[in-house]
RONU-7537 format. One line per field, with one value per residue (C-alpha): residue number from 1; z, y, x. Coordinates in Angstrom, 2 decimals. Layout:
num: (NUM | ...) $
c3: (Z | ...) $
c2: (Y | ...) $
c1: (X | ...) $
This chain:
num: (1 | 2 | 3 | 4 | 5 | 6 | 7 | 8 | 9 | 10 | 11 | 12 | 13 | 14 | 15 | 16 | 17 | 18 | 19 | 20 | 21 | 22 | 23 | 24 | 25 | 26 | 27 | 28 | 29 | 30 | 31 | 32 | 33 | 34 | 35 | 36 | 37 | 38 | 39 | 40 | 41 | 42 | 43 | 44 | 45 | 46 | 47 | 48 | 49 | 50 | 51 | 52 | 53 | 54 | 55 | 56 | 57 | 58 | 59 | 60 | 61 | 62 | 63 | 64 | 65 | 66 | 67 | 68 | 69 | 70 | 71 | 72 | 73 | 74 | 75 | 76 | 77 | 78 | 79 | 80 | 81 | 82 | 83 | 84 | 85 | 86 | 87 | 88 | 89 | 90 | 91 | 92 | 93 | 94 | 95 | 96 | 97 | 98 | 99 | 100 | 101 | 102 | 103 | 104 | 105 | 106 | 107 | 108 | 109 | 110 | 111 | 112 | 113 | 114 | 115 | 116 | 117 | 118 | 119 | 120 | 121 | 122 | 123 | 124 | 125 | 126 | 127 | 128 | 129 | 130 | 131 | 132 | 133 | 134 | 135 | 136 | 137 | 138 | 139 | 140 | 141 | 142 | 143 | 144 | 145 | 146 | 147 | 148 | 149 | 150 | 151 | 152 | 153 | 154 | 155 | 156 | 157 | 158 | 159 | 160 | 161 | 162 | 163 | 164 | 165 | 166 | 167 | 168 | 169 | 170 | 171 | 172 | 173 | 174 | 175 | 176 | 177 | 178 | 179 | 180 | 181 | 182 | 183 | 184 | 185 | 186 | 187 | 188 | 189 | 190 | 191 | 192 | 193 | 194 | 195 | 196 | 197 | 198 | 199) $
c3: (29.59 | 30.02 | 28.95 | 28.05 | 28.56 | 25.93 | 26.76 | 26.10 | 23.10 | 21.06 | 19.00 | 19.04 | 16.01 | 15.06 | 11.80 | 9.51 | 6.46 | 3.51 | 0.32 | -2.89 | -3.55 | -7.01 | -10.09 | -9.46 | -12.17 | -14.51 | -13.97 | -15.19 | -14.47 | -12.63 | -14.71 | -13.74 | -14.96 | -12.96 | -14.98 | -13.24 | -14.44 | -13.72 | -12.15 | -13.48 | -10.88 | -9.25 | -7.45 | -3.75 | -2.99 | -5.71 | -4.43 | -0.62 | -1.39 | -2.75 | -0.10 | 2.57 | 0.62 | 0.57 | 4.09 | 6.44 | 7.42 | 8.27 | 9.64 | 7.18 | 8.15 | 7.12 | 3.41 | 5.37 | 8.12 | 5.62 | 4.85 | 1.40 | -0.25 | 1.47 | -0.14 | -3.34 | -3.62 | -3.17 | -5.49 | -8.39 | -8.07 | -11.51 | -9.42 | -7.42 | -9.89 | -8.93 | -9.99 | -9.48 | -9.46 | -11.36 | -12.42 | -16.15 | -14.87 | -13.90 | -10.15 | -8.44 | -6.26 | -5.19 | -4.88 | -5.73 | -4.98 | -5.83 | -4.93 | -7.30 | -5.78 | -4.36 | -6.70 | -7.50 | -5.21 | -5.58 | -2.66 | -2.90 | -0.82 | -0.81 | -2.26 | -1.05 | -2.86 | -0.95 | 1.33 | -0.94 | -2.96 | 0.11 | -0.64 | -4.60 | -5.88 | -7.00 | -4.16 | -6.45 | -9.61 | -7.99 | -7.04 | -10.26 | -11.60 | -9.36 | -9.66 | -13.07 | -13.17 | -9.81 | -11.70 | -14.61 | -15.42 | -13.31 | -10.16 | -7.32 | -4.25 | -3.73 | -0.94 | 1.22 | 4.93 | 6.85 | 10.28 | 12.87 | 12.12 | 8.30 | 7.27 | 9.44 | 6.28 | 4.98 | 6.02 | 4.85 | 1.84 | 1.01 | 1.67 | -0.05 | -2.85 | -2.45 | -0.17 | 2.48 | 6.44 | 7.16 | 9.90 | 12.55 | 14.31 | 17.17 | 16.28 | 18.23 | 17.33 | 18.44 | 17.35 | 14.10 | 15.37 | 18.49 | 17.44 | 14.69 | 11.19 | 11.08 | 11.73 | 15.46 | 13.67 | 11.34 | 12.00 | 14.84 | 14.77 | 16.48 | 20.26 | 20.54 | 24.03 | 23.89 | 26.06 | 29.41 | 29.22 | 31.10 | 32.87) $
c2: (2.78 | 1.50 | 1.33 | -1.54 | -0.52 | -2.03 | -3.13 | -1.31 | -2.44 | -2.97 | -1.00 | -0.92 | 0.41 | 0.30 | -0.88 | 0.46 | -1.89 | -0.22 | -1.02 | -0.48 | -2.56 | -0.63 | 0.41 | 4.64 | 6.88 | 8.02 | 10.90 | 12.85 | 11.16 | 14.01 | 15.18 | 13.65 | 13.11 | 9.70 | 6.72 | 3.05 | 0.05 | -3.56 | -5.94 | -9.27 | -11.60 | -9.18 | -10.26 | -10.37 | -7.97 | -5.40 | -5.76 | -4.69 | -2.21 | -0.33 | -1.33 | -0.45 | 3.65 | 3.62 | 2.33 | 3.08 | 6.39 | 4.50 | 1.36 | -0.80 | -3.87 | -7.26 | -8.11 | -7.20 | -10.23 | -12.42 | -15.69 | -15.58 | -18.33 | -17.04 | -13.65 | -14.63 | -17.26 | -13.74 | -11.61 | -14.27 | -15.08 | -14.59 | -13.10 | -10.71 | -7.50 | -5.33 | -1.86 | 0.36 | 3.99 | 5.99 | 9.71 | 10.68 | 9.64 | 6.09 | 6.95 | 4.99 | 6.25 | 4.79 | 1.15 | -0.02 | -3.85 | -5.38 | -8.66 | -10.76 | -13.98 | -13.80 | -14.69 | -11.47 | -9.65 | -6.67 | -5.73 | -2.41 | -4.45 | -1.73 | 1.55 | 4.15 | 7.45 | 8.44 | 11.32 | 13.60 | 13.52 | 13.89 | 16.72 | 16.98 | 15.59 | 12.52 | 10.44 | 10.80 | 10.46 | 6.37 | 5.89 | 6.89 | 4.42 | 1.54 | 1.91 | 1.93 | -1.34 | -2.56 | -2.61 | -5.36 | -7.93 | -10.40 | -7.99 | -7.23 | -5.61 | -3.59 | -3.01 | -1.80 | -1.43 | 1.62 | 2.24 | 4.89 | 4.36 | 5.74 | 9.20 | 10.97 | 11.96 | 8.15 | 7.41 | 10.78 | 10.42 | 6.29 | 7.73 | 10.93 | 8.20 | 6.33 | 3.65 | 2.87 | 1.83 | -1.62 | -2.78 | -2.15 | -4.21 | -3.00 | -4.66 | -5.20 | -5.95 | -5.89 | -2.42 | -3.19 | -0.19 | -2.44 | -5.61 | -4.15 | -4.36 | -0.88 | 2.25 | 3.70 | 7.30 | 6.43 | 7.15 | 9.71 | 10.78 | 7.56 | 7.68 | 4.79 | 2.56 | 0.49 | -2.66 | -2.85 | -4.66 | -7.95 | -8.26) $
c1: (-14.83 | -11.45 | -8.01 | -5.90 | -2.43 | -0.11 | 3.48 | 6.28 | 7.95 | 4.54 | 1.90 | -1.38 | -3.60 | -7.18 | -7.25 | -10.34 | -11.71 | -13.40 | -15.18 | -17.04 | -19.47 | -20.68 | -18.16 | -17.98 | -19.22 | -17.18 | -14.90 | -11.80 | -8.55 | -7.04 | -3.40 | -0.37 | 3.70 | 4.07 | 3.45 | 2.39 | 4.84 | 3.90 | 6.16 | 6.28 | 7.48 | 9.63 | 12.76 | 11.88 | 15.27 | 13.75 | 10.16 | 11.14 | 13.48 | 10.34 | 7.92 | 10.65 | 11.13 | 6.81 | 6.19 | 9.01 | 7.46 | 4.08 | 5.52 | 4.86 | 7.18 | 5.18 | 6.68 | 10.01 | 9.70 | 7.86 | 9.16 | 10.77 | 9.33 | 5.79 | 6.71 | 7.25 | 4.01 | 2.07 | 4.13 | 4.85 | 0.98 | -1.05 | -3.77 | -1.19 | -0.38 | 2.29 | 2.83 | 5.49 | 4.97 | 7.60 | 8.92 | 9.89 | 13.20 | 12.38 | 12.72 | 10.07 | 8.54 | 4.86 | 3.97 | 0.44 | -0.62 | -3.68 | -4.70 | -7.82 | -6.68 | -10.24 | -13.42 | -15.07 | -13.12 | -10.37 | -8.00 | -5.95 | -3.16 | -0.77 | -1.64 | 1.28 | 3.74 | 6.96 | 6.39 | 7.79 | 4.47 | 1.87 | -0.83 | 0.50 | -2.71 | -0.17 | -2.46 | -6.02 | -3.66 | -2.79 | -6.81 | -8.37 | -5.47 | -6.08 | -9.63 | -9.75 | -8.07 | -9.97 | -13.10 | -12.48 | -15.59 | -16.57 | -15.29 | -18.32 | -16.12 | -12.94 | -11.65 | -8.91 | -7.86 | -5.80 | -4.76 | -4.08 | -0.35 | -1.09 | -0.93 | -3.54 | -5.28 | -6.04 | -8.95 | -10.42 | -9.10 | -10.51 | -14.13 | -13.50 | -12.90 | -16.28 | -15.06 | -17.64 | -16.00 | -17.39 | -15.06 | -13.00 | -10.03 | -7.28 | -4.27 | -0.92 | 2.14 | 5.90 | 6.85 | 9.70 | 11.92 | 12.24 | 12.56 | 15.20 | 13.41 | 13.14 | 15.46 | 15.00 | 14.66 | 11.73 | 8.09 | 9.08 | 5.10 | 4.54 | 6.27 | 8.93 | 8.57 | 11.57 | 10.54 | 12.68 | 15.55 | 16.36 | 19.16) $
């Protein structure tokens, strides 16, 4: 065995692909107060804003560096639906993306609730949602991907589900505290290794 060091500045994660490749069984849609609201062609501004208040504490940083026009082919896409996850208030306050621009094929893109909500049952709430719209006719596979920078529970959780782990991937990046997209403070699970600076 070895070790591949990665340079300061950048992350590495092992990213873990999962599917379903049959509709589940029936079962109880476990109780919840949120309601899901779909986004029709949301403005680009609107659309990060909420995938900046999901993701920040995981990383997530790559609708934030995405070209705009790029960004808004994928969310102004027919087969792209959007959903905003919201309180009896109209606070949002989950994001869940699912991508059919694939024949036969359903992606949880982004599937996420503010921190706020971690280990409320909220998280089996959003699956039994997205699956249930997931599994439409015509639709063979859904699937979704998580990484070691997720919540440590994530994985767990996706096969608790019924997903099945197919694939695995290490992926680097610069890290987007670093390079500015994100706040230094943000994520502080996941050590910060500021690359050296050149004088």
């Amino acid at each position: 065995m070895s070790l591949t060091r990665v340079p300061d500045g950048e992350i590495a994660t092992i990213v873990t692909s999962l599917q379903m490749l049959d509709r589940p069984k029936p079962r109880p849609m476990a109780p919840s107060a949120l309601r899901l609201d779909r986004w029709r062609d949301p403005a680009p501004t609107r659309y990060r804003a909420l995938f900046r208040r999901v993701g920040e504490p995981w990383l997530w940083f790559s609708r934030l560096v995405m070209d705009e026009a790029k960004l808004v082919a994928i969310i102004h896409d027919p087969a792209v639906e959007i959903y905003a996850v919201t309180d009896a208030r109209g606070i949002e306050l989950g994001l869940l993306e699912l991508d059919f621009r694939e024949a036969a094929q359903a992606e949880l893109s982004f599937f996420g609730l503010v921190p706020e909500l971690t280990g409320q049952g909220e998280g089996r709430w959003l699956m039994g949602q997205a699956l249930a719209l997931c599994w439409r006719k015509g639709i063979e596979r859904v699937w979704v991907h998580t990484c070691t920078l997720d919540h440590p529970k994530a994985l767990g959780f996706y096969r608790a589900q019924g997903f099945v782990p197919y694939a695995r991937a290490v992926e680097t990046f610069p890290d987007p505290r670093v390079v500015g997209v994100l706040p230094t403070e943000v994520a502080p699970h996941i050590p910060l290794l500021s690359a050296p600076s050149r004088r």
